[in-house]
N, C-alpha and C positions, 0 to 999 in steps of 0.2 A: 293165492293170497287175496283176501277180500278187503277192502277198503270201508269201515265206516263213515256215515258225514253225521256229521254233529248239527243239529238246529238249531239256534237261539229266537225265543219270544223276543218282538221289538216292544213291547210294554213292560213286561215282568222280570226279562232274564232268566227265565226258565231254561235249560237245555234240555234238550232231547235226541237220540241215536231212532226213535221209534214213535215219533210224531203221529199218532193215529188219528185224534180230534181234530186236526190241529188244521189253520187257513194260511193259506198261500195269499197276499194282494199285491197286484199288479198297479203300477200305476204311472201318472205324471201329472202335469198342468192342468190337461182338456180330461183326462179319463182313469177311471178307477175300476178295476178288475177281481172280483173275488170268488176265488176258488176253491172247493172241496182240497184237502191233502193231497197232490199229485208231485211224486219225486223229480220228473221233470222239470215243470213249473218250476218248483221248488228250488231248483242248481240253478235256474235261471240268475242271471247278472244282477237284474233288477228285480230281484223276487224279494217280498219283506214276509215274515215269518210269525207269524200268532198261535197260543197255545191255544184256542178257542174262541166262542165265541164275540164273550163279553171282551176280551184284549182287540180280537178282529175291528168291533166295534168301537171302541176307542179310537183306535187310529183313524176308523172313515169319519168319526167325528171331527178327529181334527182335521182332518184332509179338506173336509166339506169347509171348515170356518177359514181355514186357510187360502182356497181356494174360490169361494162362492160367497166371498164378503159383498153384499148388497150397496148398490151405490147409491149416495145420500142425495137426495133431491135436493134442488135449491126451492127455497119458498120464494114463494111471491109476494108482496107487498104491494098494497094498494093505495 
């Protein structure tokens, strides 16, 4: 008896049983991880789930604005 796992896009809600295209990213606070389709990866805990590449990219996008928001200088005054 074999067991299928189902994948969902974290952008689109896509599923898939047969993820071919598809990115696995790794991630947290300090680091962002992105990987070719690997079913391992994949079961991982903390593994998030894209149907390619354009959705893959969405999310480092937000990850990036989320994460690496630039701090605002004080100006100086004379």
């Amino acid at each position: 008896m074999s067991s299928l796992k189902e994948f969902q896009c974290e952008i689109c809600g896509t599923v898939s049983e047969n993820p071919i295209h598809w990115f696995v990213i790794e991630c947290s606070d300090q680091k962002l991880a992105v990987l070719k389709w690997d079913l391992t990866a994949a079961m991982s805990p903390t593994a998030r789930h894209f149907c390619g590449e354009a959705h893959a990219q969405v999310y480092i996008s937000r990850w990036f604005e989320s994460v690496c928001v630039p701090h605002k200088r004080a100006l100086k005054t004379l």
